[in-house]
N, C-alpha and C positions, 0 to 999 in steps of 0.2 A: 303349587305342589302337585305332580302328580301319581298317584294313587293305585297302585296292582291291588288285585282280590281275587284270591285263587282260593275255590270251597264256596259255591251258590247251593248249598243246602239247608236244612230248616233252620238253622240258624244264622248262615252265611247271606242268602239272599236278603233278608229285611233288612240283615246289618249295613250292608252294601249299598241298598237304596238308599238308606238313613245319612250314610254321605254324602249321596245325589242331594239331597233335600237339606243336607246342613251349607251347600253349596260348595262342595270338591267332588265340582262336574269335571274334571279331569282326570276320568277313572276309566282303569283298563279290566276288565274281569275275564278269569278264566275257568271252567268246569268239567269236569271230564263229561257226563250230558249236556249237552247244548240247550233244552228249551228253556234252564234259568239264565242263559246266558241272553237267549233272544229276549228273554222281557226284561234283562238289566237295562238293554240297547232299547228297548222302547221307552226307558225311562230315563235316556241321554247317557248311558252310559257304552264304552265302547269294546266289540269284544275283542280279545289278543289271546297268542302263542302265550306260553311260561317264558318261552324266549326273550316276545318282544319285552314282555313285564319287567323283564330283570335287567334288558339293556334300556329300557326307556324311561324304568316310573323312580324316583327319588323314596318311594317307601312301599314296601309289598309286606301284605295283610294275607294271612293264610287262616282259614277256619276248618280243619282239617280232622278225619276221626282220630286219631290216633299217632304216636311216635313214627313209625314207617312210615307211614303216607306223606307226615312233614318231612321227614328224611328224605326219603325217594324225590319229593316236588325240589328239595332245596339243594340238596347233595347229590343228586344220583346223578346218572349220564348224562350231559346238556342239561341238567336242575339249575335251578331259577338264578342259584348265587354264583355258579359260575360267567352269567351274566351281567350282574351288576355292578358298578361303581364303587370303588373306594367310596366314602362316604355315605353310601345309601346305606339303609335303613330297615331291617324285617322285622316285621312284630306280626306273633303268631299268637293266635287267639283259641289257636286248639287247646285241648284242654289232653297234657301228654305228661309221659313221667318229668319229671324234675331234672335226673339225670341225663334223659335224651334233651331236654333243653343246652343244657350245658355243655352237653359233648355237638350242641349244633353250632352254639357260641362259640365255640372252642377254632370251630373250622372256621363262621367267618369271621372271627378275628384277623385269620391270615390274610384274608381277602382286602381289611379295613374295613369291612359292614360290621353296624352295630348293631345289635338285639333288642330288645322286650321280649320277655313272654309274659303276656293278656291277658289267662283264661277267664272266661265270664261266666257267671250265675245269672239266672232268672227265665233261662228257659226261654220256647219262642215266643209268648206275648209279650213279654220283656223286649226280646230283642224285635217284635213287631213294631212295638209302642217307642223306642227308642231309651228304655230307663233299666238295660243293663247294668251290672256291677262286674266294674273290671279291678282284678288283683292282678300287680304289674309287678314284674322283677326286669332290673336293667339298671344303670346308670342314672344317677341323678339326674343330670344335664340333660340326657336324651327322653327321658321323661318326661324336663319340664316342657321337653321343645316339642312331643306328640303327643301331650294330652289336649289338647284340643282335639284331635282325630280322635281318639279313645272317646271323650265326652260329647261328638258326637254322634254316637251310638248307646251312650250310655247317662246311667243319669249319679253314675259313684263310681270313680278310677282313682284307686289309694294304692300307690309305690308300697310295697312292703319290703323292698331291698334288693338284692343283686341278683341277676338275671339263673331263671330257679327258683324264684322266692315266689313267684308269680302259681308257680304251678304246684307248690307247694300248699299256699295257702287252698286252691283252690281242691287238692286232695281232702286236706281238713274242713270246707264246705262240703263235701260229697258225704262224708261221712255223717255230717249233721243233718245231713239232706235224708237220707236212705235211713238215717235210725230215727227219723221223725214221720217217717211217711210208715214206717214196719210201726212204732209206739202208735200212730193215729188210727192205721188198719188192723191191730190188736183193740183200741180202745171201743172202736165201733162195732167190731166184732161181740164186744161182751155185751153191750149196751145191747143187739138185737138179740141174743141169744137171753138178756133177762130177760126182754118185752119191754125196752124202752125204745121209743122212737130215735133211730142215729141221728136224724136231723136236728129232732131237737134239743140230744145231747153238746151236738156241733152249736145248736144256736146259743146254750148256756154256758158253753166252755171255751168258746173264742175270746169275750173281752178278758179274760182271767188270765192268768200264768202258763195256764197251758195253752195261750192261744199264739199262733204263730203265722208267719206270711206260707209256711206247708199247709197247715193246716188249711187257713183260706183260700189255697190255691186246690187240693189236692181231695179235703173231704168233701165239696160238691160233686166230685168227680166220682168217689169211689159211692157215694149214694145214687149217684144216677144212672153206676155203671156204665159210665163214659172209661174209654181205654183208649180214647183218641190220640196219639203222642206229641205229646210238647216235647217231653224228653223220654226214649227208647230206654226199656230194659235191659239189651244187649248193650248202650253205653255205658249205663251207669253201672252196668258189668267191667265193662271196660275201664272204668275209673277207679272201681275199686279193687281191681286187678292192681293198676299201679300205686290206690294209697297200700295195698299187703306187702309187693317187692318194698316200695321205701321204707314201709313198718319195721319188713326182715332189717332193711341194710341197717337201720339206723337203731334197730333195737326197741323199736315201742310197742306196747302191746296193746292190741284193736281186739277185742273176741267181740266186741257186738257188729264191729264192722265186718267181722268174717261172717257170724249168724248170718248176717242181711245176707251178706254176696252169697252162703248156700241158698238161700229163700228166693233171691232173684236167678241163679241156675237152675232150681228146680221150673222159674217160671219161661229160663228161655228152651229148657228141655222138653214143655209142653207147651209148645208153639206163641211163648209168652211175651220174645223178642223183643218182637216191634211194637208191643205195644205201650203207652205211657207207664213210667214207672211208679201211680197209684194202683196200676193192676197187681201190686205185696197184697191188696185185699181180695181177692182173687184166689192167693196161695189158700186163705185162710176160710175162702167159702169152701176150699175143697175139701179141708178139715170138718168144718162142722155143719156142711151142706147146708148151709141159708144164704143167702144173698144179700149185705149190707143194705137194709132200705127200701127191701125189695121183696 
């Protein structure tokens, strides 16, 4: 089988070695900078055009920010599906609205390429360590035939249904993700502000009910004032941009998920971007000027 991977960024590159290392060293990568592309190649892997990708590889892997970017790389002028084969195969691991999935399905259909969309949770030690979780929408069949690719990069790739469903589900992880990390950077907040120590509010309230894989990822980080980014502020801006449009279209109502997505605009408005999205505690030192732990 061989292998396109277009998107060597913090979470496209380790994915990408991780299939060097599951042994489908028959991979062609592509990146708009070049220096993840030279250390893909020092790790056997080879670098290609979007071109060569689409006319050479039997399955192309995009890890891409957003709707446009997959569009542009797949559908736009000389884009990747204008190259490829009846039969062949795109699975997009971006994490894009629902609707843009579909309407990408929609085109290669006519081509005869079949879809998944992938998007993954866990961030980049996850996708370092190789024990992402993939939510997949597509075809049964095509599924059963590239989840081994999916599992080697991951360590849980669960079909939830028709291609859409993938990115769907992963809207409704975002949510749970961002109102556990605002709930965790509220909780610590109080905790310093009585005069209890956060750490070892954190060290009493992990094994219990309120303890969670955010929580152990996320309040080490906001106690040591780490803003190092595994996952960027301005993405999960981005993600929750598109769980609001699906919310509109489909009628559900979100109000904690909009709270967060202001709380994360205020923090890309003051230069909060790029930095991991444990920096909600951050918004909340600005508030009551003390320093989680610190």
């Amino acid at each position: 089988m061989k292998i396109g991977f277009i998107g060597l960024g913090i979470m496209g590159k380790p994915m990408a070695k991780n299939l060097l290392k599951a042994g489908y060293t028959d991979l062609l990568v592509n990146n708009r900078s070049q220096a993840p592309v030279q250390e893909l190649e020092a790790a056997g892997a080879k670098g290609a055009t979007q071109q060569e990708i689409g006319e050479q590889c039997d399955v192309v892997i995009t890890m891409l920010p957003n709707s446009p970017q997959v569009k542009e790389v797949m559908l736009g002028a000389n884009g990747v599906a204008s190259h490829m084969k009846p039969g062949a195969v795109f699975i997009d691991c971006s994490s894009i609205n629902p609707v843009a999935s579909k309407e990408i399905y929609a085109e290669l259909q006519k081509k005869g390429v079949e879809m998944l969309d992938a998007p993954v949770s866990g961030g980049e030690p996850k996708a370092i360590d190789g024990t992402l979780s993939f939510m997949v929408g597509g075809k049964q069949e095509i599924f059963d035939t590239y989840k081994p690719v999916l599992d080697a990069m991951g360590a849980s790739t669960v079909r939830c249904g028709e291609v859409g469903a993938g990115n769907t589900t992963k809207l409704a992880n975002q949510i749970i993700v961002a109102c556990n990390i605002q709930a965790l950077a509220e909780a610590l907040t109080l905790a310093q502000k009585a005069g209890v120590d956060p750490e070892l509010v954190f060290q009493a309230i992990k094994g219990g009910l309120a303890g969670s894989t955010v929580m152990n990822a996320k309040a080490p980080m906001m106690i040591a004032g780490n803003d190092k980014p595994g996952f960027k502020i301005d993405l999960h801006i981005k993600d929750l941009n598109n769980v609001l449009d699906c919310a509109h279209a489909v009628g559900a109502p979100v109000p904690m998920t909009a709270e967060v997505q202001e709380i994360m605009q205020w923090l890309h408005n003051h230069e909060g971007g790029q930095k991991d999205h444990s920096a909600i505690a951050q918004y909340y030192e600005y508030l009551t000027g003390i320093q989680i732990g610190r």
